[in-house]
C-alpha positions as CSV (number, residue, x, y, z in Angstrom):
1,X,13.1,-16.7,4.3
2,X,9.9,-17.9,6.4
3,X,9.7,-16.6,9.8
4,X,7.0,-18.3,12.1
5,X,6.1,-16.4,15.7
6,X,4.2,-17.0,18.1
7,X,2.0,-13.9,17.7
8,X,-1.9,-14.4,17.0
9,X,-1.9,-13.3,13.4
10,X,0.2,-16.0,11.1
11,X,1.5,-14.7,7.9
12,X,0.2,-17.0,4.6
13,X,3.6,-16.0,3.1
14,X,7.2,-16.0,3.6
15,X,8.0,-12.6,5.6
16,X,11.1,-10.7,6.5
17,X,11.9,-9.9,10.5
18,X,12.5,-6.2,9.2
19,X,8.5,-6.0,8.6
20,X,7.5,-7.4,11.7
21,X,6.3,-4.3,14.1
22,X,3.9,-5.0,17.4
23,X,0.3,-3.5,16.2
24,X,0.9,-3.4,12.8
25,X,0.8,-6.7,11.5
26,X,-2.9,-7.5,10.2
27,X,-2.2,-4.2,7.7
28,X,1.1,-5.8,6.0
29,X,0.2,-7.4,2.9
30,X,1.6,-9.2,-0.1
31,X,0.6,-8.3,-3.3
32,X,1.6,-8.6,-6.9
33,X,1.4,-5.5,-9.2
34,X,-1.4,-5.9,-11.6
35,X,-1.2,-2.9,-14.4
36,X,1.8,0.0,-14.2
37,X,1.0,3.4,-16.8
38,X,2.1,6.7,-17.1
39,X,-0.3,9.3,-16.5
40,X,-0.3,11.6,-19.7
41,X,0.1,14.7,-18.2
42,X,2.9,14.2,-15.5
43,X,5.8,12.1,-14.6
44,X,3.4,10.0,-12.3
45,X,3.3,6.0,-12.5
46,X,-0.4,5.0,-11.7
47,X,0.5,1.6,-10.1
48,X,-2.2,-1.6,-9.3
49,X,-1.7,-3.8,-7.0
50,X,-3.5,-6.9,-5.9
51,X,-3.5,-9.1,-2.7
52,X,-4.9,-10.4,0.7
53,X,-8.2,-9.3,-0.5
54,X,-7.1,-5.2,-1.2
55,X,-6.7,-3.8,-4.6
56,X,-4.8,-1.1,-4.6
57,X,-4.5,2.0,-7.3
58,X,-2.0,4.3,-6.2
59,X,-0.2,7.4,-8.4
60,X,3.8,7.6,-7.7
61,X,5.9,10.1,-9.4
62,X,8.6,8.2,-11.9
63,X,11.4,10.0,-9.8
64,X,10.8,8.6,-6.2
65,X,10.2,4.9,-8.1
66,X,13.8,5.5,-9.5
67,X,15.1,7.2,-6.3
68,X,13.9,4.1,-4.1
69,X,15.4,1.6,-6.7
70,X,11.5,0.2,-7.4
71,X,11.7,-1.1,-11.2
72,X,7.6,-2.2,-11.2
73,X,6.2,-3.4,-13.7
74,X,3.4,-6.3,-14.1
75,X,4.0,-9.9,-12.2
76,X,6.8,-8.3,-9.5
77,X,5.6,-9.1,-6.0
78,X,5.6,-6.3,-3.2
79,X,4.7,-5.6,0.3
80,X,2.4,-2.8,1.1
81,X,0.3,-1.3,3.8
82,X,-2.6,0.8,4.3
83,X,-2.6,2.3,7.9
84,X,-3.9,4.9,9.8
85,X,-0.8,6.2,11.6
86,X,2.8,6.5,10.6
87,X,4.5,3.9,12.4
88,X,8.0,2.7,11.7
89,X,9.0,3.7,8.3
90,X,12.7,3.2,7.8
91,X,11.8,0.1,6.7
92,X,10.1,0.8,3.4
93,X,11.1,2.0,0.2
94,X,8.3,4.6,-0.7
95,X,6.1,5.9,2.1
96,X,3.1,8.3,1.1
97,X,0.4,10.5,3.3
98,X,-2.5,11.7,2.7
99,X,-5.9,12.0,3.8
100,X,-9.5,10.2,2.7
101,X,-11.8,12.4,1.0
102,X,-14.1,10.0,-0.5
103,X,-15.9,6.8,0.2
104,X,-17.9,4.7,-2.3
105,X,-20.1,1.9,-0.2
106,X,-20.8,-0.1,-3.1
107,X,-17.0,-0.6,-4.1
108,X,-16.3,-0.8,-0.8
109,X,-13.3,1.5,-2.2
110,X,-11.9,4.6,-0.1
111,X,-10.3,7.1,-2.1
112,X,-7.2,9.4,-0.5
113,X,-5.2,12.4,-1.8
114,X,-2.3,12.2,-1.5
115,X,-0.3,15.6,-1.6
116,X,-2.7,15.9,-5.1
117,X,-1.4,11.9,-6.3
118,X,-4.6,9.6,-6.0
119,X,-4.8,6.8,-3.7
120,X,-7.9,4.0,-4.1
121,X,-8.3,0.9,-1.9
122,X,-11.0,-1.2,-2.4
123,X,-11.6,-3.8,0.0
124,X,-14.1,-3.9,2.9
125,X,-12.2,-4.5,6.0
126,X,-10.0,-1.5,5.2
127,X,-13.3,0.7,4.2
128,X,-14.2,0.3,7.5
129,X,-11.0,1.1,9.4
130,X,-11.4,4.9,8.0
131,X,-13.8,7.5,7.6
132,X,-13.6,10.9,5.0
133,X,-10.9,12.9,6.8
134,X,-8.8,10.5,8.0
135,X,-5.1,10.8,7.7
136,X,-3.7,7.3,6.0
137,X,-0.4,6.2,5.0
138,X,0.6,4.4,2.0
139,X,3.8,2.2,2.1
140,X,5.8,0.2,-0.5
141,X,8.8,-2.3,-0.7
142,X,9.6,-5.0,-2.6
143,X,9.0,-8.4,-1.5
């Protein structure tokens, strides 16, 4: 389904109304995961996902991907975003907080704990939206 508006920001992909929110718009993104594994030592899926300029590592335990219906797995196309508040989130099929504890300049990567499951973004607008101790929010769906 393509949805135009008249906002300033114009989506360079097809987008469904129920992601549209006033304010949060610039931090939706498409991606496509990149590289699914399971951690040795837990049930946790360390997921990667790439698009709109982000790469994105994040950890997910097995049961909330099968709780939320999420069968990932390299090539399947997703929306995500990385934001600094909660906003709306009945929307989305996994939604994770946490809070930065790390940024590395040169990767222009921010790292985030997330209730003890890792969280890396590397991309330099979004190493610049948040400093170490900021709370961020990590949310998932499939495209």
């Amino acid at each position: 389904m393509q949805l135009l508006c008249s906002c300033s920001y114009a989506f360079p992909f097809p987008v469904h109304a129920k992601y549209l929110r006033r304010n949060v718009m610039a931090r939706l993104m498409r991606g496509v995961v990149r590289s699914v594994g399971r951690l040795g030592y837990a049930l946790v899926e360390r997921v990667g996902i790439a698009g709109d300029g982000v790469e994105v590592e994040v950890e997910i335990p097995v049961r909330v991907l099968r709780e939320a219906g999420l069968g990932l797995r390299e090539g399947v196309e997703v929306v995500f975003e990385v934001a600094r508040e909660a906003g709306s989130i009945d929307e989305w099929s996994v939604v994770m907080q946490g809070e930065v504890y790390l940024k590395k300049e040169g990767e222009s990567a921010v790292y985030a704990s997330l209730g003890g499951l890792q969280l890396v973004v590397k991309s330099p607008k979004i190493y610049n939206e948040f400093n170490v101790g900021d709370k961020v929010y990590f949310k998932l769906a499939p495209a």
